[in-house]
Biopython code that builds the backbone (N, CA, C, O; Angstrom):
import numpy as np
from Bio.PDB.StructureBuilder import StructureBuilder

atoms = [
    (1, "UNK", "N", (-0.216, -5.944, -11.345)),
    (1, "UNK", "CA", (-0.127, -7.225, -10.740)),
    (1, "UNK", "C", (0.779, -7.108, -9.525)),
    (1, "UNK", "O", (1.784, -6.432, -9.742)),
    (2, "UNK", "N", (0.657, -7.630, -8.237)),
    (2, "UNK", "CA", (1.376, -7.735, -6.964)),
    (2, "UNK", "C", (1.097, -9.170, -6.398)),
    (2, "UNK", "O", (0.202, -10.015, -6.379)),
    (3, "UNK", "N", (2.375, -8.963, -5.949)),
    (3, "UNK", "CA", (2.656, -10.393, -4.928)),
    (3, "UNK", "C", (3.166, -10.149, -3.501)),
    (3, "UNK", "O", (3.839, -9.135, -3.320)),
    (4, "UNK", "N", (2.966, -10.815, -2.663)),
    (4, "UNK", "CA", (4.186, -10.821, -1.790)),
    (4, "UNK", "C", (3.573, -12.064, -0.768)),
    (4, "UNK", "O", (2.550, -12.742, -0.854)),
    (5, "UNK", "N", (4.528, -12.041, 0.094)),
    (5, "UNK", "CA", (4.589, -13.013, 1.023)),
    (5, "UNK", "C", (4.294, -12.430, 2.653)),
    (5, "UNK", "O", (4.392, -11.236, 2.935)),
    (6, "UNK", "N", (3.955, -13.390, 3.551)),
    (6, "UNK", "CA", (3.484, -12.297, 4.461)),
    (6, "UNK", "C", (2.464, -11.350, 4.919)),
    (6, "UNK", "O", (1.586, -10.923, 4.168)),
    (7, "UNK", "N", (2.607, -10.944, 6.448)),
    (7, "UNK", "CA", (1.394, -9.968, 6.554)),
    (7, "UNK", "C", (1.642, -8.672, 5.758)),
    (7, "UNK", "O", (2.844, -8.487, 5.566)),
    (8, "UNK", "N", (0.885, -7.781, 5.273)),
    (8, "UNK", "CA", (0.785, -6.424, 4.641)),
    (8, "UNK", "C", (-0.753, -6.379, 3.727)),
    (8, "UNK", "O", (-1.840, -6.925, 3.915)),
    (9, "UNK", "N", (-0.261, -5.503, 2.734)),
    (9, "UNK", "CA", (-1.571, -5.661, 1.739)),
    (9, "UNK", "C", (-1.083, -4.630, 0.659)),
    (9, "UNK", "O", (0.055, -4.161, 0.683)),
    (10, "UNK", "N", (-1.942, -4.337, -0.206)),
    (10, "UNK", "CA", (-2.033, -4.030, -1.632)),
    (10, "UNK", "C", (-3.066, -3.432, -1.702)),
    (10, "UNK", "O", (-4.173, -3.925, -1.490)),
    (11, "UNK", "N", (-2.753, -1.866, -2.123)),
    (11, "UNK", "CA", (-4.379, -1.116, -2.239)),
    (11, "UNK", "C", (-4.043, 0.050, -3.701)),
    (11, "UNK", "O", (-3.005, 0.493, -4.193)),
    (12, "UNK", "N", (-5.224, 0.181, -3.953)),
    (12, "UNK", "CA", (-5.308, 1.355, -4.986)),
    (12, "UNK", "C", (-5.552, 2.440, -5.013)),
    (12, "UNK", "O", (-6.718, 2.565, -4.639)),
    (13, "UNK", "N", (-4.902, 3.840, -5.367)),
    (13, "UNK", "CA", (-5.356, 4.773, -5.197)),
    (13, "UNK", "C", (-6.061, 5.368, -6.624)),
    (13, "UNK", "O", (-5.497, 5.309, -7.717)),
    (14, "UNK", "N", (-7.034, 5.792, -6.460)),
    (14, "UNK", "CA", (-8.155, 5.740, -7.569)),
    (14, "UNK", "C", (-9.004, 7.008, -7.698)),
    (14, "UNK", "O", (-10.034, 6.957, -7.026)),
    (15, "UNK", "N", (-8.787, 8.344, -8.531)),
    (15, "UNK", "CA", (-9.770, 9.513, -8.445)),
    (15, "UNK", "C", (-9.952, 10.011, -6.543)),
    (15, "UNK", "O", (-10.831, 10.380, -5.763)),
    (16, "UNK", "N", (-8.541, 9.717, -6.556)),
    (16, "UNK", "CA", (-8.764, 10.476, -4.505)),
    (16, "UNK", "C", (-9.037, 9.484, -3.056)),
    (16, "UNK", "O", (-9.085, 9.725, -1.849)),
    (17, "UNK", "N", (-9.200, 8.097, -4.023)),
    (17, "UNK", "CA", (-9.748, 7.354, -2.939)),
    (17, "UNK", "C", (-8.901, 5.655, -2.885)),
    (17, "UNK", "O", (-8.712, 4.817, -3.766)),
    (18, "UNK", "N", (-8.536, 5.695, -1.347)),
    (18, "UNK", "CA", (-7.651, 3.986, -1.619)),
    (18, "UNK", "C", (-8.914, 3.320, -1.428)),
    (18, "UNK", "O", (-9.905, 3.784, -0.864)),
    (19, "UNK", "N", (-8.776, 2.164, -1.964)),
    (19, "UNK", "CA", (-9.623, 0.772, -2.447)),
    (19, "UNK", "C", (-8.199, -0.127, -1.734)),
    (19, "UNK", "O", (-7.007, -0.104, -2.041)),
    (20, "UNK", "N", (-8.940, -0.873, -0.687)),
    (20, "UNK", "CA", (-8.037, -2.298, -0.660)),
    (20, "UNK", "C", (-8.230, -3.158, -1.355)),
    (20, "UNK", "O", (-9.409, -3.367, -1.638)),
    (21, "UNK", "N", (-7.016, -4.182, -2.038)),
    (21, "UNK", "CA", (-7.411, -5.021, -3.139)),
    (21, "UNK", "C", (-6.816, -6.255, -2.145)),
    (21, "UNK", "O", (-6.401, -7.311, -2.623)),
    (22, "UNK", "N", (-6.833, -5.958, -0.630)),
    (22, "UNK", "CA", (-6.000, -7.584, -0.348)),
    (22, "UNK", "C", (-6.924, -8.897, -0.919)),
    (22, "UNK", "O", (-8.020, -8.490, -1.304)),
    (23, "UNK", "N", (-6.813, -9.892, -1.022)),
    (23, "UNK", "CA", (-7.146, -10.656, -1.610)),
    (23, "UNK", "C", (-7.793, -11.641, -0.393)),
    (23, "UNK", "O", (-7.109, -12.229, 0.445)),
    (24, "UNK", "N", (-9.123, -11.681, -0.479)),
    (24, "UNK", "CA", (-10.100, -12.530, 1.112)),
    (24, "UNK", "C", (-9.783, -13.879, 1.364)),
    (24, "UNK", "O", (-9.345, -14.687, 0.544)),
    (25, "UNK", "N", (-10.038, -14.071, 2.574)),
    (25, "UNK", "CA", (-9.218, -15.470, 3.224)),
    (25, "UNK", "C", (-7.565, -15.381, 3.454)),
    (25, "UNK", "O", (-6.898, -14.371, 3.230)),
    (26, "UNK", "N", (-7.071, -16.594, 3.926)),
    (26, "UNK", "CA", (-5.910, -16.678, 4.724)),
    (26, "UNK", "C", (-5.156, -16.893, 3.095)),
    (26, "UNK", "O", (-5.636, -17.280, 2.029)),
    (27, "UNK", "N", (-3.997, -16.518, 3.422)),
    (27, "UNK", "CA", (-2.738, -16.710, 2.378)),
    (27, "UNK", "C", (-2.528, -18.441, 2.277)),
    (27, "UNK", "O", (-2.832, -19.359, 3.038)),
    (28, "UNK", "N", (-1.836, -18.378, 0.908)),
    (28, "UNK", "CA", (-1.466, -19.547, 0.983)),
    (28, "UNK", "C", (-0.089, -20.256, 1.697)),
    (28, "UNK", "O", (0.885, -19.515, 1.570)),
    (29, "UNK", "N", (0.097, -21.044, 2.146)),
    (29, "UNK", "CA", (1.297, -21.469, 2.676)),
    (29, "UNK", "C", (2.299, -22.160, 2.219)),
    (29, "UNK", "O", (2.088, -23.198, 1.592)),
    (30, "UNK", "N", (3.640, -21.670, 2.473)),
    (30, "UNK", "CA", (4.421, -22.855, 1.609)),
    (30, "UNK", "C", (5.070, -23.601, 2.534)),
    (30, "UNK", "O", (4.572, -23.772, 3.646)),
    (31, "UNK", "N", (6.387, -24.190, 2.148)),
    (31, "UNK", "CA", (7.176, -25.201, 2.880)),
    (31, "UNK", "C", (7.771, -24.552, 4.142)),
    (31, "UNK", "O", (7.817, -25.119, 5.234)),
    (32, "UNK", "N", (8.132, -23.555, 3.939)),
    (32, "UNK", "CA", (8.718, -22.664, 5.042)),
    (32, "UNK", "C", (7.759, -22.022, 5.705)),
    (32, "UNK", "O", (8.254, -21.106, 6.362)),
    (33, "UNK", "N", (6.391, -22.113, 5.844)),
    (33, "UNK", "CA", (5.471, -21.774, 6.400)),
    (33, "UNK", "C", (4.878, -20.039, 6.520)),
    (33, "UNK", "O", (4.102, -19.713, 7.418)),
    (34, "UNK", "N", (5.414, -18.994, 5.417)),
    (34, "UNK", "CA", (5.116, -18.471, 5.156)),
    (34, "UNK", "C", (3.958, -17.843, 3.863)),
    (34, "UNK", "O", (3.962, -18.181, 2.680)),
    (35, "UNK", "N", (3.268, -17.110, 4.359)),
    (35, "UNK", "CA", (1.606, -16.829, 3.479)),
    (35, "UNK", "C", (2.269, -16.566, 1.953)),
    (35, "UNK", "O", (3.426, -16.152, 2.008)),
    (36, "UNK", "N", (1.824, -16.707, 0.862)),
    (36, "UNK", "CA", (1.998, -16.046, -0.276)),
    (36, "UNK", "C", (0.754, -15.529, -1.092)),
    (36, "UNK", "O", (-0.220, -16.278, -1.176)),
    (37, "UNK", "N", (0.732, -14.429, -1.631)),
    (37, "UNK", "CA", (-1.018, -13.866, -1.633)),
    (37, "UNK", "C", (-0.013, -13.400, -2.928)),
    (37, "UNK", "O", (1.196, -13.226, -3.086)),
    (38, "UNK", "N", (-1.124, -13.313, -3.678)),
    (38, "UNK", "CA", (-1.128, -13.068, -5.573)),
    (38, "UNK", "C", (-2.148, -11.827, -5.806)),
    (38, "UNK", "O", (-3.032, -11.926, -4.955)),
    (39, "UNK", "N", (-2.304, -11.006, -6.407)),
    (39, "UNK", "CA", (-3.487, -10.408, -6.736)),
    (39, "UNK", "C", (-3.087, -9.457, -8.083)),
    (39, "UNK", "O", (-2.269, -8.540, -8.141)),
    (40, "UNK", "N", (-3.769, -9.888, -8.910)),
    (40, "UNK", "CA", (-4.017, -9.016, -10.400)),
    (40, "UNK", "C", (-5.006, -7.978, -10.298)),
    (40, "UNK", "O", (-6.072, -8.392, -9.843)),
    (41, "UNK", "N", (-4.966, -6.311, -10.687)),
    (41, "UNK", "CA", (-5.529, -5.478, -10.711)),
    (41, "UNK", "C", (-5.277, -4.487, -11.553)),
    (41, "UNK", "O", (-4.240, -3.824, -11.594)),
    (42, "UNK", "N", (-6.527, -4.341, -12.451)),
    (42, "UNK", "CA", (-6.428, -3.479, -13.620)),
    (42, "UNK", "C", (-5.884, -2.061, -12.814)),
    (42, "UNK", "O", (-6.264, -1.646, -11.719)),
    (43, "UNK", "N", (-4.841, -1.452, -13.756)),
    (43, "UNK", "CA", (-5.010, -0.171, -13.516)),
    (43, "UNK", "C", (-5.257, 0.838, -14.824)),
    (43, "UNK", "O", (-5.153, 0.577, -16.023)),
    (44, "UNK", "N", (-5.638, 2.146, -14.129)),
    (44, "UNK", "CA", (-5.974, 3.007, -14.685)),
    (44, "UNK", "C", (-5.467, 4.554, -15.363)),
    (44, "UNK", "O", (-5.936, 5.509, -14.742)),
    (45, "UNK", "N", (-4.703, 4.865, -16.378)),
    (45, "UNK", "CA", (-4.213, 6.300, -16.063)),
    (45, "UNK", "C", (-4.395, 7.059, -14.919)),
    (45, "UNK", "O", (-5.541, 7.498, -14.817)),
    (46, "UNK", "N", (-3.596, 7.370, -13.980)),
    (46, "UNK", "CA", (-3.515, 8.343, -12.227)),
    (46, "UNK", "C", (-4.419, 7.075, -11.468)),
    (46, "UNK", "O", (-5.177, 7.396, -10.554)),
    (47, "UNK", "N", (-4.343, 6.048, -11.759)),
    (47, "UNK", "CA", (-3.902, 5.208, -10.301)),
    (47, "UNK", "C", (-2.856, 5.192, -9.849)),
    (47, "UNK", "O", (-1.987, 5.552, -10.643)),
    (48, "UNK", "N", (-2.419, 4.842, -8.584)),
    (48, "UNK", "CA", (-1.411, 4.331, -7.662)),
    (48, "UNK", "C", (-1.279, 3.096, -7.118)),
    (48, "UNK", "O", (-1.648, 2.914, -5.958)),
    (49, "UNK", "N", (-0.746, 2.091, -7.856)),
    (49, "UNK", "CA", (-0.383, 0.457, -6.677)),
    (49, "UNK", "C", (0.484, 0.844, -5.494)),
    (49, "UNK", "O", (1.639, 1.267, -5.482)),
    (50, "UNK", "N", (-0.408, 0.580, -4.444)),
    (50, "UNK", "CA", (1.128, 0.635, -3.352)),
    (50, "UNK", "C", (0.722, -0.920, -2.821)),
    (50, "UNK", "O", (-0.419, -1.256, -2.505)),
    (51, "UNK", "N", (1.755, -1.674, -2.799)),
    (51, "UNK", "CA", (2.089, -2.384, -2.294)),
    (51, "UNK", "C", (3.131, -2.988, -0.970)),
    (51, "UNK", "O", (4.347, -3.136, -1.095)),
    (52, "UNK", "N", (2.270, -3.317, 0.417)),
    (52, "UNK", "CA", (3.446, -2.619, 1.759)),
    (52, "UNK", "C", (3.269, -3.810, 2.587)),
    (52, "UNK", "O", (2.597, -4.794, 2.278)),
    (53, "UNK", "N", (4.049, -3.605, 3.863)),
    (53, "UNK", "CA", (4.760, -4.355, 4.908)),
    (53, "UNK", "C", (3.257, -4.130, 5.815)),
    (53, "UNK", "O", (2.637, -3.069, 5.736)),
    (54, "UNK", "N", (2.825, -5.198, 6.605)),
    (54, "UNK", "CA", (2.182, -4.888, 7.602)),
    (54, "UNK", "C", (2.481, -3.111, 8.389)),
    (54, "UNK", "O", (1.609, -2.249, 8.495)),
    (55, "UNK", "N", (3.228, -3.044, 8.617)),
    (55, "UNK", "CA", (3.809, -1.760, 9.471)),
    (55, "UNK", "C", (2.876, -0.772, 8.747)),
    (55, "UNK", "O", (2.342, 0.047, 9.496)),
    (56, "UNK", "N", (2.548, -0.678, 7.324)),
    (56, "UNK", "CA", (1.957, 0.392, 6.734)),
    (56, "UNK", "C", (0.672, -0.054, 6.271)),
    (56, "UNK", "O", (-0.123, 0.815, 5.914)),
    (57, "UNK", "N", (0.445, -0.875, 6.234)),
    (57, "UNK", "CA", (-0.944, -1.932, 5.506)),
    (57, "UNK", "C", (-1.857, -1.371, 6.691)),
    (57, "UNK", "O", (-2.613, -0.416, 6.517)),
    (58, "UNK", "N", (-1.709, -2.136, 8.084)),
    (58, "UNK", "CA", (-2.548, -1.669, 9.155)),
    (58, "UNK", "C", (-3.082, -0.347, 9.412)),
    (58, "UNK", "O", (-4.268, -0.061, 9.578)),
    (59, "UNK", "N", (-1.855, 0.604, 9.430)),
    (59, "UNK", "CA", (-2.189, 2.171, 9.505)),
    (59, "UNK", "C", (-3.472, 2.936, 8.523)),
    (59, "UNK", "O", (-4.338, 3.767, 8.795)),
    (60, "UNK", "N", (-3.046, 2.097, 7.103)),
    (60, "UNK", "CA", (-3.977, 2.567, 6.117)),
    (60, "UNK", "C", (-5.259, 1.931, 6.286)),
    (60, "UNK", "O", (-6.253, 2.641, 6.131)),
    (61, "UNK", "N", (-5.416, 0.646, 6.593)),
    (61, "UNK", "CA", (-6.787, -0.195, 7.041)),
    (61, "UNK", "C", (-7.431, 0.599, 8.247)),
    (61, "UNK", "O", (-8.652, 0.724, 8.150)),
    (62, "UNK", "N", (-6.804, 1.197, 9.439)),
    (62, "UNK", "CA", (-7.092, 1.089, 10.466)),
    (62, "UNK", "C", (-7.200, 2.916, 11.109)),
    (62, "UNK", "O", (-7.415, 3.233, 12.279)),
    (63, "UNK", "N", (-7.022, 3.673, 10.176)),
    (63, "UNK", "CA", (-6.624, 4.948, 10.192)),
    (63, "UNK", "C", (-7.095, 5.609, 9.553)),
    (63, "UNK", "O", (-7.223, 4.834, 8.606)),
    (64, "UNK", "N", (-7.787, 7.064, 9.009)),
    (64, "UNK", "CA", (-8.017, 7.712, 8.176)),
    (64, "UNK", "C", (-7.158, 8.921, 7.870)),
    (64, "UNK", "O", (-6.875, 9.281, 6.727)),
    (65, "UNK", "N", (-6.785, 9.488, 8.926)),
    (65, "UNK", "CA", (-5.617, 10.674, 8.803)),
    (65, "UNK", "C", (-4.640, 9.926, 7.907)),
    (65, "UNK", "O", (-4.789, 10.419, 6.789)),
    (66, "UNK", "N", (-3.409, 8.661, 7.840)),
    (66, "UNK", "CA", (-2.717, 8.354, 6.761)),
    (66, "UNK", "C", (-2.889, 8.004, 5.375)),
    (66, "UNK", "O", (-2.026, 8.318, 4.555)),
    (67, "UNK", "N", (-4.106, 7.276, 4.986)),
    (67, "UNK", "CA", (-4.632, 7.205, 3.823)),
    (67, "UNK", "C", (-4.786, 8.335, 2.928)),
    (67, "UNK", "O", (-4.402, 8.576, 1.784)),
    (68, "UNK", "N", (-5.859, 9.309, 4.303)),
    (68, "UNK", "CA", (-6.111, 10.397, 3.810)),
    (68, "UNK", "C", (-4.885, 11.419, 3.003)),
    (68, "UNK", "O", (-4.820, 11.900, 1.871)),
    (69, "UNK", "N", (-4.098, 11.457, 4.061)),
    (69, "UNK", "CA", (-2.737, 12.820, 3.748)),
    (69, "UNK", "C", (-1.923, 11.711, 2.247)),
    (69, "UNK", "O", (-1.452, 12.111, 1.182)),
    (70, "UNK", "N", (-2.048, 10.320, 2.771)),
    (70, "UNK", "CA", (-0.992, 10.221, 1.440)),
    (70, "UNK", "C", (-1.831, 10.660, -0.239)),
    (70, "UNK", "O", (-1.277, 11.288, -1.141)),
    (71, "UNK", "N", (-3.423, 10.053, -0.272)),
    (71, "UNK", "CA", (-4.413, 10.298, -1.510)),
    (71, "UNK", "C", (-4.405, 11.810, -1.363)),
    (71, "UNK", "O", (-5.313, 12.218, -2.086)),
    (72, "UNK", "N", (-3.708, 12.992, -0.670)),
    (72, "UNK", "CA", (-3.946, 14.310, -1.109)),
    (72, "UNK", "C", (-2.742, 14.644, -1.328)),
    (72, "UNK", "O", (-2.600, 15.839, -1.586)),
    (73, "UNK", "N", (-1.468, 13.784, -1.317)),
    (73, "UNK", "CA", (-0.201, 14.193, -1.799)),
    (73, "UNK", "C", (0.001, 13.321, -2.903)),
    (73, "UNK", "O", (0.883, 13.760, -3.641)),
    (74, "UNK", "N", (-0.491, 12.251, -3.286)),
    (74, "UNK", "CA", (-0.205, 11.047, -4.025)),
    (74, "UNK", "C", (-1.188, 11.306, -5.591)),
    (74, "UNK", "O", (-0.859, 10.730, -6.628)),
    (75, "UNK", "N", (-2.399, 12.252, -5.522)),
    (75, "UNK", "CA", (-3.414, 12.201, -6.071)),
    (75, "UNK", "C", (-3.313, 13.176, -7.524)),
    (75, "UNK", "O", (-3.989, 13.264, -8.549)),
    (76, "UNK", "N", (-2.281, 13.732, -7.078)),
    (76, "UNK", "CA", (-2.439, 15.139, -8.154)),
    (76, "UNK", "C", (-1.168, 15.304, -8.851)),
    (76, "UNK", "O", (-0.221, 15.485, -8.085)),
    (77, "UNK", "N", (-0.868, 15.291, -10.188)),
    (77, "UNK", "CA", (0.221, 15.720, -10.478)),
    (77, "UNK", "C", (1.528, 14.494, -10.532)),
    (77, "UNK", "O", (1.379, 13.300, -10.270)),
    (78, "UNK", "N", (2.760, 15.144, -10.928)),
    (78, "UNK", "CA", (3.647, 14.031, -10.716)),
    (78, "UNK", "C", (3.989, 13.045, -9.682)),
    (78, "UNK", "O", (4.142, 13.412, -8.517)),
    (79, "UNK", "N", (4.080, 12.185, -9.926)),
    (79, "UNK", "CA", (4.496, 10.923, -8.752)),
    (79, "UNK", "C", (5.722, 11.851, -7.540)),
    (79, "UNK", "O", (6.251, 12.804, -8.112)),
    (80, "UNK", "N", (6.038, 11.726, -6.504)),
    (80, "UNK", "CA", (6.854, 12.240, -5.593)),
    (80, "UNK", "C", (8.031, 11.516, -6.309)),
    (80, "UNK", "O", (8.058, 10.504, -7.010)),
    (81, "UNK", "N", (9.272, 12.632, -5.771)),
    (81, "UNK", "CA", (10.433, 11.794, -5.902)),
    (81, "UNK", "C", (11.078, 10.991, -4.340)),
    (81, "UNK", "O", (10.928, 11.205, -3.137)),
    (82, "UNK", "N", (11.800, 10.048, -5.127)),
    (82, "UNK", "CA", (12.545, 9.016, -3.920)),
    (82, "UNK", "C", (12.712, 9.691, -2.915)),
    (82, "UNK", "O", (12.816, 8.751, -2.127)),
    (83, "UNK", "N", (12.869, 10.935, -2.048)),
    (83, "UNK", "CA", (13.101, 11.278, -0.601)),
    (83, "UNK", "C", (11.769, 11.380, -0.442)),
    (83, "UNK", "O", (11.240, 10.519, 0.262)),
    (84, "UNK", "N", (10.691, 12.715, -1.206)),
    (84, "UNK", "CA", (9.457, 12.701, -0.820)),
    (84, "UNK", "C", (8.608, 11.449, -0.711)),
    (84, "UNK", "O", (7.499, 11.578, -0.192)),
    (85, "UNK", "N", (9.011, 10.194, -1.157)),
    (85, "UNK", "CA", (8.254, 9.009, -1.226)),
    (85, "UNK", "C", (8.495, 8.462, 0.306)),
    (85, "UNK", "O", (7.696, 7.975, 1.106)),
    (86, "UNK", "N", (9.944, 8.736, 0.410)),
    (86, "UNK", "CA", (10.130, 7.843, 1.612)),
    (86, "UNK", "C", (9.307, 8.577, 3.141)),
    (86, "UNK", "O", (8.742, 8.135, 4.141)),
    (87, "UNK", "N", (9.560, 9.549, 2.733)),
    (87, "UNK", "CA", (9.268, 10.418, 4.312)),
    (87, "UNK", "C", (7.792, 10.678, 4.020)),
    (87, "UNK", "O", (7.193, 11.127, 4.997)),
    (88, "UNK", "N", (6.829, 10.457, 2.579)),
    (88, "UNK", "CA", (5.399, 10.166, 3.325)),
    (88, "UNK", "C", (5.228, 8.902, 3.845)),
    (88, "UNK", "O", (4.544, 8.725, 4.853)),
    (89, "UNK", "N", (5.921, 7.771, 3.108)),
    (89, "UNK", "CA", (5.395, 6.350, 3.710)),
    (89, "UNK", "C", (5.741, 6.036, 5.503)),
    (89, "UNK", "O", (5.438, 5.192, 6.348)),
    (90, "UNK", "N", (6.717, 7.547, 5.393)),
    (90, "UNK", "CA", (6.791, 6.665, 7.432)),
    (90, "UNK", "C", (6.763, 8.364, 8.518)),
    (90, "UNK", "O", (7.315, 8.866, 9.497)),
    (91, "UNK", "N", (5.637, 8.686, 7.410)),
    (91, "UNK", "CA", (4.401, 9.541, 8.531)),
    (91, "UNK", "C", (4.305, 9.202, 9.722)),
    (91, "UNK", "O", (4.336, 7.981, 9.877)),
    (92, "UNK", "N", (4.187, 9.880, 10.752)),
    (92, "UNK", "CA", (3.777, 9.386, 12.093)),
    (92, "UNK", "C", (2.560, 8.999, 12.582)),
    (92, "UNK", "O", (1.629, 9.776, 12.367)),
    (93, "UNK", "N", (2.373, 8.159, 13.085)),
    (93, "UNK", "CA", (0.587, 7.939, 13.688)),
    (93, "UNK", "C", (1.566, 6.730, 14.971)),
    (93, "UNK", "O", (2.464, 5.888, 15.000)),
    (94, "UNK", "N", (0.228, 7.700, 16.157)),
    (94, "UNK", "CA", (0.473, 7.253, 17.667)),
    (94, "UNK", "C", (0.132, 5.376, 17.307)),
    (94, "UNK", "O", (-0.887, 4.951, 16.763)),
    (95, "UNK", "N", (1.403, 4.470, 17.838)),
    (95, "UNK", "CA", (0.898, 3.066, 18.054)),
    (95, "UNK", "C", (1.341, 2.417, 16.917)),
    (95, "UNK", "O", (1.249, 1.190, 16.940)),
    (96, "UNK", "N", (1.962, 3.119, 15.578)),
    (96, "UNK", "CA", (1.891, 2.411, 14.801)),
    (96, "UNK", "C", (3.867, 2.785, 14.479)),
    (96, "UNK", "O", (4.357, 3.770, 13.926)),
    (97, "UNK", "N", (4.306, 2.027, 14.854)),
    (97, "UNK", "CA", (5.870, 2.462, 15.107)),
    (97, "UNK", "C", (6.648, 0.878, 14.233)),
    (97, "UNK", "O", (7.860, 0.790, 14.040)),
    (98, "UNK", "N", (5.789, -0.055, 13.880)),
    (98, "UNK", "CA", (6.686, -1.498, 12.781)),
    (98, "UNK", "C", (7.119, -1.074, 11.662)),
    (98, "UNK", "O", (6.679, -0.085, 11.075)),
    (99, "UNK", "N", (7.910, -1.709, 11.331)),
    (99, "UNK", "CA", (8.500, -1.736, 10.108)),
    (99, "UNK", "C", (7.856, -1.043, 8.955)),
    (99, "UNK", "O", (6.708, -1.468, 8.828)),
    (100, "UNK", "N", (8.184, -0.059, 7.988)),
    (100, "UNK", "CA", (6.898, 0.117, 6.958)),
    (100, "UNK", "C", (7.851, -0.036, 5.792)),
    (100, "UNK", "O", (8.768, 0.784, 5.831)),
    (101, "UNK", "N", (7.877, -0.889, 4.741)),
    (101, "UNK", "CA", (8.491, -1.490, 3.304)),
    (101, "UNK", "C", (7.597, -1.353, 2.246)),
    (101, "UNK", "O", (6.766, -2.218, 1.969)),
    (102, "UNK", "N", (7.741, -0.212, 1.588)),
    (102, "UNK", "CA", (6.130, 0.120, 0.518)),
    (102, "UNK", "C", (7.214, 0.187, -0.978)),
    (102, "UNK", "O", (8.344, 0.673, -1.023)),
    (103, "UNK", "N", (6.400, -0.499, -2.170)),
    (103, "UNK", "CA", (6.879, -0.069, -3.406)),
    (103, "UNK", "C", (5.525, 0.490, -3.982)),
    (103, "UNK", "O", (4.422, -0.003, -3.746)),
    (104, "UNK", "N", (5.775, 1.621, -4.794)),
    (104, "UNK", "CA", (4.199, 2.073, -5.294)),
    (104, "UNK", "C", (4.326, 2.021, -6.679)),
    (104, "UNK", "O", (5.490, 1.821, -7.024)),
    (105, "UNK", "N", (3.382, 2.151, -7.755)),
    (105, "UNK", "CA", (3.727, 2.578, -9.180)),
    (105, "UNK", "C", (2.633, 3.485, -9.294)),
    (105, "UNK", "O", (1.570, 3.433, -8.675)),
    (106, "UNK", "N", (3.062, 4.477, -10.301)),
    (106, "UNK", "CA", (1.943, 5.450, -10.978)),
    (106, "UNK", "C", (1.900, 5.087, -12.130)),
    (106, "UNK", "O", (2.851, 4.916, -12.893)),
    (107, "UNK", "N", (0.253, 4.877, -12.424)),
    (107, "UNK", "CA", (0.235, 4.916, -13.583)),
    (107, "UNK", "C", (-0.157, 5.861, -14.276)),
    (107, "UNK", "O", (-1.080, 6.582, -13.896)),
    (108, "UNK", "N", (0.687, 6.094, -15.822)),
    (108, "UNK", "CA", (0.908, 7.116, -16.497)),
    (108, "UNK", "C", (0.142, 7.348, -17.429)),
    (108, "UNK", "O", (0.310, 8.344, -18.132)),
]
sb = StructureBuilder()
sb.init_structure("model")
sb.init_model(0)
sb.init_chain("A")
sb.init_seg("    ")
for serial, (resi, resn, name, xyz) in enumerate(atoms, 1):
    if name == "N":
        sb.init_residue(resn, " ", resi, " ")
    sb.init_atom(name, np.array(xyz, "f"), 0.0, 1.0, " ", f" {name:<3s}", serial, name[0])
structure = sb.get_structure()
């Protein structure tokens, strides 16, 4: 299950391959005029939830080299630890230099 507020998105990594699960149409709005988007998604033994900041949402929508390199480091074997997590989520790709805020889970 993921939430957040804001632009980004929520995708799955699944047998080698991300699946976006953002949830279609505009977010909902609250008093402070920010989106809030909900989305429930089964997972599976060796899925991956990552859940991220626009800064990293776009790259993965809009890119195949980052999706790609993270589902061939992300895909096999134990989850990365906290340094290796951080320094794949802020990979380089030309143009894409915003903010990137990712929490992921493996499931076990």
């Amino acid at each position: 299950m993921c939430f957040g507020a804001g632009a980004g998105g929520v995708f799955r990594l699944r047998e080698g391959r991300w699946q976006d699960l953002e949830p279609p149409g505009p977010a909902t709005h609250t008093e402070g005029g920010a989106g809030f988007r909900f989305r429930a998604a089964v997972a599976r033994p060796g899925d991956t939830l990552l859940l991220c900041s626009g800064g990293l949402a776009d790259p993965m929508r809009e890119e195949g080299l980052l999706p790609a390199e993270l589902a061939a480091r992300w895909s096999h074997g134990d989850p990365p630890g906290l340094a290796a997590f951080l320094a794949d989520t802020q990979l380089r790709l030309k143009g894409y230099a915003d903010d990137r805020t990712a929490a992921a889970v493996w499931e076990a």
